[in-house]
C-alpha positions in Angstrom: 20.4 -18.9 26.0 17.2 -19.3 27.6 15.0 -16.2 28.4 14.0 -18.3 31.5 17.9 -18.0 33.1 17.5 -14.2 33.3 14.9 -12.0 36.2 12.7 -9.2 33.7 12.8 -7.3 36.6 16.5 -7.0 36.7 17.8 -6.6 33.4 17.7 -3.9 30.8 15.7 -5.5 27.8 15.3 -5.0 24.3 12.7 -6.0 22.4 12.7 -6.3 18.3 10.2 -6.7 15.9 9.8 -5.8 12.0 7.2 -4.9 9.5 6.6 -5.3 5.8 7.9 -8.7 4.9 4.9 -9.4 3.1 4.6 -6.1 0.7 5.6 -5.6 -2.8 6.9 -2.0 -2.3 9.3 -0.5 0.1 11.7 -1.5 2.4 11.3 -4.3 5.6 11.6 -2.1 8.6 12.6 -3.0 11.8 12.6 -1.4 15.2 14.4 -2.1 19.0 13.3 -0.7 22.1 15.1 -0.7 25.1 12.9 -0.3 28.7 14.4 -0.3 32.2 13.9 -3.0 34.7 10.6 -4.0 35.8 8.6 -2.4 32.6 6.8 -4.7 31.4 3.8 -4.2 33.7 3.9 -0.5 32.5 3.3 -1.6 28.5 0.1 -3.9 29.3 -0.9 -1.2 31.5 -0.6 1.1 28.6 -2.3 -1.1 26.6 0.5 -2.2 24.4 0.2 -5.6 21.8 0.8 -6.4 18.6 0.9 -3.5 15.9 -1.5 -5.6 14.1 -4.2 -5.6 16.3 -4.4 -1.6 16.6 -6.0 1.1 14.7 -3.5 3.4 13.0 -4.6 6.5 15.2 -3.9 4.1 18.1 -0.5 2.8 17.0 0.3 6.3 16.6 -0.3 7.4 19.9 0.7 4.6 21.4 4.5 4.9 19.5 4.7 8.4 20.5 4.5 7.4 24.5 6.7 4.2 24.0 9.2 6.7 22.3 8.7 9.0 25.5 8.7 6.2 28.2 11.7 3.6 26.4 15.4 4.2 27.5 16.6 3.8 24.0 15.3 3.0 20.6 16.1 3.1 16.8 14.8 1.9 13.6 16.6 0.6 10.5 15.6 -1.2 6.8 16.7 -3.1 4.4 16.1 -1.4 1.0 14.0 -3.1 -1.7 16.9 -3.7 -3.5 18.8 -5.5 -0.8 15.6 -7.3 -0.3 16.0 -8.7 -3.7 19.5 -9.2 -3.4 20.0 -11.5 0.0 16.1 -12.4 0.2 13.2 -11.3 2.7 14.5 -13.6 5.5 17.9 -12.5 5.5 17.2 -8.8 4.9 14.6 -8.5 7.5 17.3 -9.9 9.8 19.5 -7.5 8.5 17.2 -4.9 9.4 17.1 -6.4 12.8 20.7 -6.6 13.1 21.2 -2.7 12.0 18.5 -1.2 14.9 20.0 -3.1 17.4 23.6 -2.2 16.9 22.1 1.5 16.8 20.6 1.5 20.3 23.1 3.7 22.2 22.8 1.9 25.3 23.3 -2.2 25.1 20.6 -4.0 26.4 21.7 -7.5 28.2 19.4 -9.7 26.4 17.3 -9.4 23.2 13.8 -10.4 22.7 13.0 -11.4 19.2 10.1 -11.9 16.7 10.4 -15.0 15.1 12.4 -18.5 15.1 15.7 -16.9 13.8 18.2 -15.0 15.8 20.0 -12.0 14.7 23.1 -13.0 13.1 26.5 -11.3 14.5 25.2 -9.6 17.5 27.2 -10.5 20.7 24.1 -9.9 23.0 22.4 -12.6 24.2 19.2 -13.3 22.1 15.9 -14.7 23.1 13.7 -15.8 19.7 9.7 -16.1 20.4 7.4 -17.2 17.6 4.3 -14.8 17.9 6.5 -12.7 20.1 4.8 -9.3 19.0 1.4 -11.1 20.9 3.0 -12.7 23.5 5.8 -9.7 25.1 4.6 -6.3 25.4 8.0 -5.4 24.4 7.7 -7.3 21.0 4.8 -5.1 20.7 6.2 -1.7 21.7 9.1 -2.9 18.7 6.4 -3.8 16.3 4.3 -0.6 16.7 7.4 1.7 16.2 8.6 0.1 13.1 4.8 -0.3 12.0 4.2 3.7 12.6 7.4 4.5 10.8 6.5 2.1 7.7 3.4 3.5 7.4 4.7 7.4 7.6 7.1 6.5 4.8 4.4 4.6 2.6 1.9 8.0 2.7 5.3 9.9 2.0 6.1 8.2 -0.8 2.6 7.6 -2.2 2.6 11.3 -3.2 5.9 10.5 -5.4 4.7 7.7 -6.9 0.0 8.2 -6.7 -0.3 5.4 -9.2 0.2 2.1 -6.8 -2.6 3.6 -3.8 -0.1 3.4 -1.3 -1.5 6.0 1.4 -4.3 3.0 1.9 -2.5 -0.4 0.7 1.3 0.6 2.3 2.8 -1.5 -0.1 0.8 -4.4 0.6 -0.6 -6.2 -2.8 -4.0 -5.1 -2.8 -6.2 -5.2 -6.3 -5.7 -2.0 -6.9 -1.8 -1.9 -6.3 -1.3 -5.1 -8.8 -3.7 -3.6 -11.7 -1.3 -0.2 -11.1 1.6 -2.4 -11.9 -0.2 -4.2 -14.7 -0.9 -0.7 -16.3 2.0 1.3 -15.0 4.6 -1.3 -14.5 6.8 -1.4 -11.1 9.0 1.5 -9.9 12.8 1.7 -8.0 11.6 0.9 -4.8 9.2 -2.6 -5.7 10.6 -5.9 -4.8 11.4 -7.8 -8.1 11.7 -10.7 -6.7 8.4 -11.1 -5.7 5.3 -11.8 -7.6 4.4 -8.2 -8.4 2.4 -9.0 -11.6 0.4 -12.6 -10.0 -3.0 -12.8 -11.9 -5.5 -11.0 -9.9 
């Protein structure tokens, strides 16, 4: 269903977005955010785009008001393990699938990151490649599940100091792969990925 049939202004929207598909360690996070009609203006206003394109003390300020202006939101994962098991595509749409069906309030159309819709959602579904630079609610999604990756990463980076996850969260960095060269991987790296590539 075209995103062109339905009036922004009219419609409760959700946007939907994940993180961390190309890390070694962790899980792929996703977040939905749900606004009320005639929002959008609001998010460019509040300076709102893609997670990537923002400082961490920015993303985190900005997740904080999204959380405090949104009508809904949640944020799921896939595990590493599951990541391994079904692939990154499929559990990043898993992820997907999991934070929308936990939004207490249903929105009537979802906007989505990427070329693949969300399988087994009833909703109607709206994919966008480059979505998280295009829709300010993209964005919104991307910088909530962005934030919480990142809170998790320094979290877990004091279990596990080897892999210099407080600054690489997760990511393959130099330092992260000659930590696994030395150190070997832990429970929550992604096996089927290339942890050990030559550096």
């Amino acid at each position: 269903m075209s995103a062109q049939l339905f009036s922004y202004s009219q419609i409760l929207i959700a946007g939907v977005d994940e993180v961390g598909r190309g890390c070694l360690f962790g899980p792929v996070v996703a977040a939905a955010v749900l606004f009320e009609k005639g929002s959008i203006s609001q998010l460019q206003e509040m300076g709102i785009k893609d997670s990537k394109q923002l400082s961490a003390k920015r993303r985190e300020t900005l997740a904080r008001q999204i959380q405090h202006r949104a009508i809904s939101y949640s944020i799921s994962y896939a595990s590493a393990r599951e990541i391994d098991r079904f692939n990154i595509l499929n559990a990043s749409l898993l992820a997907m699938q999991r934070c929308v069906t936990k939004l207490p309030i249903i929105p009537e159309l979802c906007l989505v990151d990427g070329n693949k819709k969300i399988p087994n959602l009833t909703i109607p579904q709206e994919t966008i490649i480059g979505g998280d630079k295009s829709s300010p609610i993209i964005a919104a999604a991307s910088i909530l599940a962005k934030v919480w990756r990142d809170q998790l990463m320094v979290r877990l980076a004091a279990k596990y100091p080897h892999y210099d996850l407080a600054n690489n969260k997760g990511y393959g960095t130099q330092k992260h792969r000659l930590a696994l060269q030395q150190y070997g991987p832990c429970f929550h790296h992604r096996y089927s990925f290339k942890l050990q590539a030559k550096l």
